[in-house]
C-alpha beads as a LAMMPS data file, in Angstrom:
LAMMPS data file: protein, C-alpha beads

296 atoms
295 bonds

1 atom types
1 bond types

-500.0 500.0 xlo xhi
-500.0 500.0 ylo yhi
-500.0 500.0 zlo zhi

Masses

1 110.0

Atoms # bond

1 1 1 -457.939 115.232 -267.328
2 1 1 -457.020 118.725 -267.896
3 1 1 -453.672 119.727 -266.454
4 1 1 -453.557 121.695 -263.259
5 1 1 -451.937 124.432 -261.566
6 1 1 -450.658 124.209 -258.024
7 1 1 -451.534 127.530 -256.724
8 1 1 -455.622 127.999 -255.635
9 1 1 -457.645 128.916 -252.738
10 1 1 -461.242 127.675 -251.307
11 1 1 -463.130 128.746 -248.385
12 1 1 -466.106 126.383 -246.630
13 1 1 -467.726 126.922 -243.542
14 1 1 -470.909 124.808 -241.779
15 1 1 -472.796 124.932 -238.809
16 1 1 -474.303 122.169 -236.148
17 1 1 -476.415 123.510 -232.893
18 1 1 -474.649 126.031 -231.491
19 1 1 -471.032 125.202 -233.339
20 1 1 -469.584 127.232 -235.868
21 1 1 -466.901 126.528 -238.250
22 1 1 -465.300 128.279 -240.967
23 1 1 -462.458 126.053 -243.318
24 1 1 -459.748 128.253 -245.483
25 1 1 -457.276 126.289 -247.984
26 1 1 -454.548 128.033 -249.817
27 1 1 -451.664 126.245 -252.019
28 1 1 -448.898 126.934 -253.696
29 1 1 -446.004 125.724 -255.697
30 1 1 -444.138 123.084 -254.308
31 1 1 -441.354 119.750 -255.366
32 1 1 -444.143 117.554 -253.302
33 1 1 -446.606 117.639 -251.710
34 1 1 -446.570 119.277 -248.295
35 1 1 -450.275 119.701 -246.054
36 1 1 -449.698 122.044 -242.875
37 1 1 -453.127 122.063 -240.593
38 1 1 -454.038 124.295 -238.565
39 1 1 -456.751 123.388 -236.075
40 1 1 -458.083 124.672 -232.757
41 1 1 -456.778 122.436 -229.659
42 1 1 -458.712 119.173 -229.087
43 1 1 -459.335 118.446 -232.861
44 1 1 -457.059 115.941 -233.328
45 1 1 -459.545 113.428 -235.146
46 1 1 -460.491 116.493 -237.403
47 1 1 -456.655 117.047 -238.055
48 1 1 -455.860 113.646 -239.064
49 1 1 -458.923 112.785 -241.037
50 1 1 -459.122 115.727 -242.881
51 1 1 -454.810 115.618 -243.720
52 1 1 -455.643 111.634 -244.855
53 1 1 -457.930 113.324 -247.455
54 1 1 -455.749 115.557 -249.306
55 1 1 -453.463 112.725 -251.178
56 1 1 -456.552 111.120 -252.395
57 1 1 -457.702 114.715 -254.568
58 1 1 -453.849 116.490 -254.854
59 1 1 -450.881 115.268 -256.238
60 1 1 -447.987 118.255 -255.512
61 1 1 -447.844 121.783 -253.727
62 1 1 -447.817 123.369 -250.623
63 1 1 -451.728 122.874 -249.039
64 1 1 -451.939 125.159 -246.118
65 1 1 -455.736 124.525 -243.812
66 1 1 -457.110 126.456 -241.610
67 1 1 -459.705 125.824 -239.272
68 1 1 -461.444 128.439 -237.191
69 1 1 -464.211 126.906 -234.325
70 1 1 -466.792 128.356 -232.419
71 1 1 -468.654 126.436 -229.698
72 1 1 -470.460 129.014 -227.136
73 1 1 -470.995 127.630 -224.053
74 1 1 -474.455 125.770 -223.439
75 1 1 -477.259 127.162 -221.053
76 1 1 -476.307 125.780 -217.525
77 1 1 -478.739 123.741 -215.700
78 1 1 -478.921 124.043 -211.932
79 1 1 -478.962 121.717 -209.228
80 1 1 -479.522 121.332 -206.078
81 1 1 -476.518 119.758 -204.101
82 1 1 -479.094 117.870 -201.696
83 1 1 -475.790 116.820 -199.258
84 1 1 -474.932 120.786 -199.114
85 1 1 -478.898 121.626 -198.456
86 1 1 -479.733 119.055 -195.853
87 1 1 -476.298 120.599 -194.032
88 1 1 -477.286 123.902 -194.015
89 1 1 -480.718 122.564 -192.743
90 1 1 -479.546 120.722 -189.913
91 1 1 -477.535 123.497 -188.904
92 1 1 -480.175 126.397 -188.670
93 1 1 -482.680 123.586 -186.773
94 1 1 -479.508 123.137 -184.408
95 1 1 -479.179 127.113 -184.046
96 1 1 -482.891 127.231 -183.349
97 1 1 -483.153 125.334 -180.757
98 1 1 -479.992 126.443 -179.065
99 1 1 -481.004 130.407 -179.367
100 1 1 -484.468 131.404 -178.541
101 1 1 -486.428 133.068 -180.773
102 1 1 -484.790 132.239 -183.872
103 1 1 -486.371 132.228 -186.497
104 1 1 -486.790 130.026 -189.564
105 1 1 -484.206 131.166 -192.716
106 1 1 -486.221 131.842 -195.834
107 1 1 -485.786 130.184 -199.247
108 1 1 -483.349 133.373 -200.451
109 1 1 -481.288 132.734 -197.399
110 1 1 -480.811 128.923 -197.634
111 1 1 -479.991 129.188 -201.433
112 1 1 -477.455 132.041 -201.096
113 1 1 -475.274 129.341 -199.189
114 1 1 -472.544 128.486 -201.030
115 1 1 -472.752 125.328 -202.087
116 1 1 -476.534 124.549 -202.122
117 1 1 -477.109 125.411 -205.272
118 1 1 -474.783 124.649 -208.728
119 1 1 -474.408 125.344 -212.294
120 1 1 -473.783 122.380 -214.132
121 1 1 -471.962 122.542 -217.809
122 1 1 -474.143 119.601 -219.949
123 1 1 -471.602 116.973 -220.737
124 1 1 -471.186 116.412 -224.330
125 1 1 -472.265 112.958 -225.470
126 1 1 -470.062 110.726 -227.503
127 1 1 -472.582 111.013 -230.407
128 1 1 -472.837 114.289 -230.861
129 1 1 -468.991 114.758 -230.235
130 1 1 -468.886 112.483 -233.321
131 1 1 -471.230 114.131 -235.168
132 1 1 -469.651 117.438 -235.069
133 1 1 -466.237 115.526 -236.377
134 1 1 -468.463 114.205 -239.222
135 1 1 -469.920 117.521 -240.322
136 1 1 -466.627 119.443 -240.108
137 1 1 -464.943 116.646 -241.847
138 1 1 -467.647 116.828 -244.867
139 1 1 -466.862 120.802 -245.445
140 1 1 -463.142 120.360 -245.207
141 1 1 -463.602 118.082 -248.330
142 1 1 -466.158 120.746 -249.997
143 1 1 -463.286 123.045 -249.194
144 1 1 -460.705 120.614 -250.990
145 1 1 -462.424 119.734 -253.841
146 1 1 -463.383 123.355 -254.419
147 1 1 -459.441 124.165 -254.348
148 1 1 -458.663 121.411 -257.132
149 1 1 -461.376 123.042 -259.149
150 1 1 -459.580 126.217 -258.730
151 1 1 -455.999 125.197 -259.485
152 1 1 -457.678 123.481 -262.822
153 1 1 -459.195 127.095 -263.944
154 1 1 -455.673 127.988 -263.422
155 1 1 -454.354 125.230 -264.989
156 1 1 -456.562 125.865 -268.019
157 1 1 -454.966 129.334 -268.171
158 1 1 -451.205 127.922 -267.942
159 1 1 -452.453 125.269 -270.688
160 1 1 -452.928 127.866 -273.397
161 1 1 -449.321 130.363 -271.753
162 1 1 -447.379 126.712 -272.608
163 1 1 -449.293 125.809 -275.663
164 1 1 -448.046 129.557 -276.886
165 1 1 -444.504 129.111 -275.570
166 1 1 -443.858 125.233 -277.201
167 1 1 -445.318 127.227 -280.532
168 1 1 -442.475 129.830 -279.983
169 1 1 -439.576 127.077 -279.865
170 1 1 -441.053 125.146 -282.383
171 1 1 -440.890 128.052 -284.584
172 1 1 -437.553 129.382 -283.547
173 1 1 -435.819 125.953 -284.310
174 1 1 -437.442 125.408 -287.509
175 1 1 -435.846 129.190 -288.399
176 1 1 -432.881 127.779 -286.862
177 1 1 -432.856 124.793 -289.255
178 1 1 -433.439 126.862 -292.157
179 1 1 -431.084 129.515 -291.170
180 1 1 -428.760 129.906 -294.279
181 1 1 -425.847 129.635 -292.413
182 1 1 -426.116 126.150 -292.058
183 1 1 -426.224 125.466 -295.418
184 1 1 -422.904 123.128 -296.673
185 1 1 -422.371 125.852 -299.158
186 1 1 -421.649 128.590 -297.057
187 1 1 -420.047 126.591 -294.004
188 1 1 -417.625 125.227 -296.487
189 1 1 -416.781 128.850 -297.766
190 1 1 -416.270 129.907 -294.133
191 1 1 -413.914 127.498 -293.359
192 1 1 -412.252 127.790 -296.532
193 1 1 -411.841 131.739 -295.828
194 1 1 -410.265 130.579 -292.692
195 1 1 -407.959 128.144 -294.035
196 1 1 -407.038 130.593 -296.455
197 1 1 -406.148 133.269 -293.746
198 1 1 -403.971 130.477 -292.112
199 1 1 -402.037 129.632 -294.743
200 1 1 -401.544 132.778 -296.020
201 1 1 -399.561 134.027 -292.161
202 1 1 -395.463 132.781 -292.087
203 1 1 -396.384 130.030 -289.782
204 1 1 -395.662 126.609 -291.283
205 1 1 -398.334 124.725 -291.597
206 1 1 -399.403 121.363 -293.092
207 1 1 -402.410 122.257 -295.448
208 1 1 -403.317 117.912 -295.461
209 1 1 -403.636 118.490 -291.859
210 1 1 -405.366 121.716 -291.365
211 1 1 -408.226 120.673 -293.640
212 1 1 -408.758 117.955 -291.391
213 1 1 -408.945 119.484 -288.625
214 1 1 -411.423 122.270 -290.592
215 1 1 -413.424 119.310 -290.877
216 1 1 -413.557 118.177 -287.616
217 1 1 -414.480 121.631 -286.487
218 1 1 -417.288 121.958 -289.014
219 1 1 -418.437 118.612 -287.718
220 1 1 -418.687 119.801 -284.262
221 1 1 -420.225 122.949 -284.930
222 1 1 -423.449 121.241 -286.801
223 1 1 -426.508 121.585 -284.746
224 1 1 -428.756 119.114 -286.775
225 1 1 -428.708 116.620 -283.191
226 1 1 -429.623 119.534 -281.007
227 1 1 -432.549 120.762 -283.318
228 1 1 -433.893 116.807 -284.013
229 1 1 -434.022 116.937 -280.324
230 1 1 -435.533 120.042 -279.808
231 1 1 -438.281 119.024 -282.224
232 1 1 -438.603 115.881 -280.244
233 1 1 -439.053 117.836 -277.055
234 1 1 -441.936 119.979 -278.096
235 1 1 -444.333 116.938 -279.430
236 1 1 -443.486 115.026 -276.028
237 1 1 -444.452 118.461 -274.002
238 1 1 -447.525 118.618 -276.337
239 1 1 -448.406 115.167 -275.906
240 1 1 -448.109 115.634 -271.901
241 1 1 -450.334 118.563 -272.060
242 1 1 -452.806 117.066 -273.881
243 1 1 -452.257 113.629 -271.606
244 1 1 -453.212 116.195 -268.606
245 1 1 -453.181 115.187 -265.067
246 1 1 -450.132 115.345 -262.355
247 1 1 -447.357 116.257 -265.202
248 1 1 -445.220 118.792 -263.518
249 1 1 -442.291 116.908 -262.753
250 1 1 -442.355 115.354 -266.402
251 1 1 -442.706 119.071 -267.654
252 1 1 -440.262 120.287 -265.688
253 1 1 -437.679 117.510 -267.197
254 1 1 -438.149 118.801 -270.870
255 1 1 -437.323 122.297 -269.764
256 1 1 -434.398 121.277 -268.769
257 1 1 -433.732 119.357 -271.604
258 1 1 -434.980 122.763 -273.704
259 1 1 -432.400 124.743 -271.704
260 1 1 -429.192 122.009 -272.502
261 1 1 -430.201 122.263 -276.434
262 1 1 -430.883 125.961 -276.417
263 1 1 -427.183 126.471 -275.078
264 1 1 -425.514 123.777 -277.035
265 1 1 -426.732 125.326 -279.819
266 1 1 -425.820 128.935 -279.148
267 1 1 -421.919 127.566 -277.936
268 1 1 -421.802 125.933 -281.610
269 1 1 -422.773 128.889 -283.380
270 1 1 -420.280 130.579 -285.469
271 1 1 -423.012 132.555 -287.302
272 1 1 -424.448 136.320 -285.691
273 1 1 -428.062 135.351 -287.261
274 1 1 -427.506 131.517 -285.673
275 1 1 -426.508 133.212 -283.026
276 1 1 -429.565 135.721 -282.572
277 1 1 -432.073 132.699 -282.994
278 1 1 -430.340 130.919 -280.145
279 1 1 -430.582 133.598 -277.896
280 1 1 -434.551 134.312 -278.624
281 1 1 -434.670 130.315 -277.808
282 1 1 -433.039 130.687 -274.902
283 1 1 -435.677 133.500 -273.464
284 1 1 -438.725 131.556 -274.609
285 1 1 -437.405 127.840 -273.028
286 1 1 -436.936 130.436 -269.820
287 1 1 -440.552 131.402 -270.188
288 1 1 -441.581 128.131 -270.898
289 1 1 -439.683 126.481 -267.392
290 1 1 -441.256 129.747 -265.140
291 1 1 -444.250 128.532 -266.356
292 1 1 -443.826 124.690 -265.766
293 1 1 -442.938 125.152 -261.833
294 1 1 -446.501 125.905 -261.007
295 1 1 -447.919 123.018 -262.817
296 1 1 -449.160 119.835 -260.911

Bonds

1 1 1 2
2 1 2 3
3 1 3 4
4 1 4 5
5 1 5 6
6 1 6 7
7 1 7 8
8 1 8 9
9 1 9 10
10 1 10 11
11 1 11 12
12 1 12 13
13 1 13 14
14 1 14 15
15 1 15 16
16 1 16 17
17 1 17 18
18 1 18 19
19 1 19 20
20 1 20 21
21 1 21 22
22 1 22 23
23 1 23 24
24 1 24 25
25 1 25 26
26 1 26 27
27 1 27 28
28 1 28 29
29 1 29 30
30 1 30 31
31 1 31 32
32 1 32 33
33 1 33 34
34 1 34 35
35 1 35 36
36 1 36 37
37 1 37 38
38 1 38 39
39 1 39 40
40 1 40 41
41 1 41 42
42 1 42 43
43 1 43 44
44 1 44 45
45 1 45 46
46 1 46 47
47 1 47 48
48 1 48 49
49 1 49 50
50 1 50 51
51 1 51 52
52 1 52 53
53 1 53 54
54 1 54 55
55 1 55 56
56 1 56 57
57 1 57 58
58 1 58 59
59 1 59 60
60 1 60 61
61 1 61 62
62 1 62 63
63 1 63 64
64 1 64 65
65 1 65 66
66 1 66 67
67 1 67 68
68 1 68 69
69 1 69 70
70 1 70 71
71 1 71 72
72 1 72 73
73 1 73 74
74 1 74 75
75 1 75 76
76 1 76 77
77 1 77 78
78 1 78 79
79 1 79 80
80 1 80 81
81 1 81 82
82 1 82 83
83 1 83 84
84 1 84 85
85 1 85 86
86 1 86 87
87 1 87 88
88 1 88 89
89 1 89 90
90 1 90 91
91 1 91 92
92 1 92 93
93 1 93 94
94 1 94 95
95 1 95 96
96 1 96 97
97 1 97 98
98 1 98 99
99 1 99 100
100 1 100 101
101 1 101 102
102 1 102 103
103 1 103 104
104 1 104 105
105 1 105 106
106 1 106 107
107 1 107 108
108 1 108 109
109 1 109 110
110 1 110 111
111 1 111 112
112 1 112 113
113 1 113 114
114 1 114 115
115 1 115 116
116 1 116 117
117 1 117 118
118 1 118 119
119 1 119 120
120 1 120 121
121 1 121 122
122 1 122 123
123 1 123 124
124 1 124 125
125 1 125 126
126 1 126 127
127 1 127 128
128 1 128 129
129 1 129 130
130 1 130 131
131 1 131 132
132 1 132 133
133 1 133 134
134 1 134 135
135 1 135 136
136 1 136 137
137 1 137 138
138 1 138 139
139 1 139 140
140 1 140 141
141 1 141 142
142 1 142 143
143 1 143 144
144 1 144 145
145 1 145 146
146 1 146 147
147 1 147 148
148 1 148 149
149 1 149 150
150 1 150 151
151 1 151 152
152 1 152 153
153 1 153 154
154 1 154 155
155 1 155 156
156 1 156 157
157 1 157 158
158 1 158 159
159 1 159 160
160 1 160 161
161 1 161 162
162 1 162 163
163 1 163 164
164 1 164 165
165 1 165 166
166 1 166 167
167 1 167 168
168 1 168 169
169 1 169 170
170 1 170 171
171 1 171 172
172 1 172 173
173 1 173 174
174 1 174 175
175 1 175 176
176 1 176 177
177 1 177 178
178 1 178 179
179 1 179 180
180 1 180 181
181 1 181 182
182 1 182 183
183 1 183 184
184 1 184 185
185 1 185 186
186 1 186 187
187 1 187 188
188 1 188 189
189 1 189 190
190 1 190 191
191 1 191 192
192 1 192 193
193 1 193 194
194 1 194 195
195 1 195 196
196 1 196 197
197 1 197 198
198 1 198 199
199 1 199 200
200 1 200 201
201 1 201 202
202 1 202 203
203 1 203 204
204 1 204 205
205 1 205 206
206 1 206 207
207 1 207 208
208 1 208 209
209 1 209 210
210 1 210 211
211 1 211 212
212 1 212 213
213 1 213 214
214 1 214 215
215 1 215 216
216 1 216 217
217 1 217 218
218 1 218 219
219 1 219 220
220 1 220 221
221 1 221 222
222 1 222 223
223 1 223 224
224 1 224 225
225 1 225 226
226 1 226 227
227 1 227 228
228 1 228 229
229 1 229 230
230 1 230 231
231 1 231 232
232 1 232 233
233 1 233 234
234 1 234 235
235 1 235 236
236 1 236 237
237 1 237 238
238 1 238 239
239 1 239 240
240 1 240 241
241 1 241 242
242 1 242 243
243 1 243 244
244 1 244 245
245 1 245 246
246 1 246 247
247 1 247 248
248 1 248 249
249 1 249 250
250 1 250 251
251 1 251 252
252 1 252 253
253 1 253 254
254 1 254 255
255 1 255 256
256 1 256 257
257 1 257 258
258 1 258 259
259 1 259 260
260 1 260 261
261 1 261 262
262 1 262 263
263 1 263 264
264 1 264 265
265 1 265 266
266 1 266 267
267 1 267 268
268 1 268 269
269 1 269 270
270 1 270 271
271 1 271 272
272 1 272 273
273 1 273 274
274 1 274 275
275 1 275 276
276 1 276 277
277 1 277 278
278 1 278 279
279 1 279 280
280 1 280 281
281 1 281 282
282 1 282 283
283 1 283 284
284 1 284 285
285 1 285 286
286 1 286 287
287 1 287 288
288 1 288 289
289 1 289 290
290 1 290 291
291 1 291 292
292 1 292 293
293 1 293 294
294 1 294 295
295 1 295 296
């Protein structure tokens, strides 16, 4: 599996009777992985189903869903409210007999009394509530798998930025390594200049002991550890790369490990050109760890 990036967006929307939806899914970089919903009131078995889904297809970021949800209100059905109608009823056959030559309310009449007649809201049924979760549910995880295919195009972009940069230190320490300042020949005429310059001042000095201590210091100084490891770093990035899937964190590790060789080696330099190369390292195991943050 192809490595991935962490940043990506997806957008997946559906439709059942008269319900609309629309999903939207956006991530970024992140240490872990952090999902933040947000759903329209009374979808809480949306919410949690659709969250529970996100581990199984993403590894690390910040995965921010939206939900948008349109149900228009259904036709309303009327009723009669026969306990309201018989009422009014009984009470214009009690006014008719009580004042003479009343006469019998029309249709219009009885219905415009409050009461008689009602619009009733149909009641949605437990299987079509359920149904709407399902179908919602199923484009949330169109929406989420078309987000992981998006942060692997981007991934497949950062693949060939860190191929380029692991090239670039590879390069820069083997110049290091050949770097003729190195060489035993001219470290050794250094350090004999130096001695020389020492004992040539009116200080005292024990010429046994200050070639030991030259010695020491061009011990210290050598770099051959720092570029082994350096070498050692880029094949085990490589091999990652290649290996593909969630290695961010593992990425992320060897940068640092670039960085802590990159500045050993420029705080043993006693060479400008040494020097120079060091620095250029330094920039490109920068570029390299900018990159590696946005990597799953």
């Amino acid at each position: 599996m192809p490595i991935a990036s962490m940043t990506g967006f997806a957008r997946a929307s559906g439709a059942l009777g008269r319900a609309r939806w629309a999903w939207e899914l956006r991530s970024v970089n992140a240490k872990g992985l952090d999902v933040r919903m947000r759903v329209p009131p009374q979808c809480e078995a949306i919410e949690q189903a659709a969250r529970s889904a996100v581990p199984a297809r993403l590894k690390r970021g910040s995965v921010q869903a939206s939900l948008t949800l349109e149900r228009p209100a259904s036709e309303a059905q009327v009723r009669i409210n026969e306990a309201a109608l018989q009422a009014v009823l009984a009470a214009a056959a009690a006014i008719a007999e009580r004042v003479p030559g009343a006469g019998v309310p029309s249709v219009d009449a009885i219905l415009a009394q409050r009461g008689v007649v009602e619009f009733v809201e149909p009641e949605e049924t437990a299987d079509e509530r359920a149904a709407l979760v399902e179908a919602v549910v199923a484009d949330f995880a169109l929406a989420l798998e078309q987000l992981a295919i998006a942060r692997q195009a981007e991934g497949a972009a950062l693949n060939a930025v860190l191929a380029e940069r692991l090239d670039d230190i590879a390069r820069l320490t083997a110049q290091a390594d050949a770097c003729p300042a190195r060489s035993p020949e001219a470290v050794k005429a250094r350090l004999s200049e130096q001695v020389a310059a020492l004992l040539g001042t009116a200080i005292a000095l024990d010429p046994d002991r200050l070639h030991q201590e030259a010695a020491l210091i061009a011990t210290k100084a050598d770099v051959r550890e720092e570029l082994d490891r350096l070498s050692a770093h880029v094949e085990a990035a490589r091999t990652l790369i290649v290996e593909g899937g969630p290695v961010g964190r593992r990425l992320d590790f060897l940068a640092q490990e670039f960085g802590r060789e990159s500045n050993t080696l420029c705080a043993k330099s006693n060479d400008r050109a040494l020097t120079a190369i060091g620095l250029e390292l330094k920039a490109v195991v920068e570029q390299f760890r900018e990159q590696v943050q946005n990597v799953e």
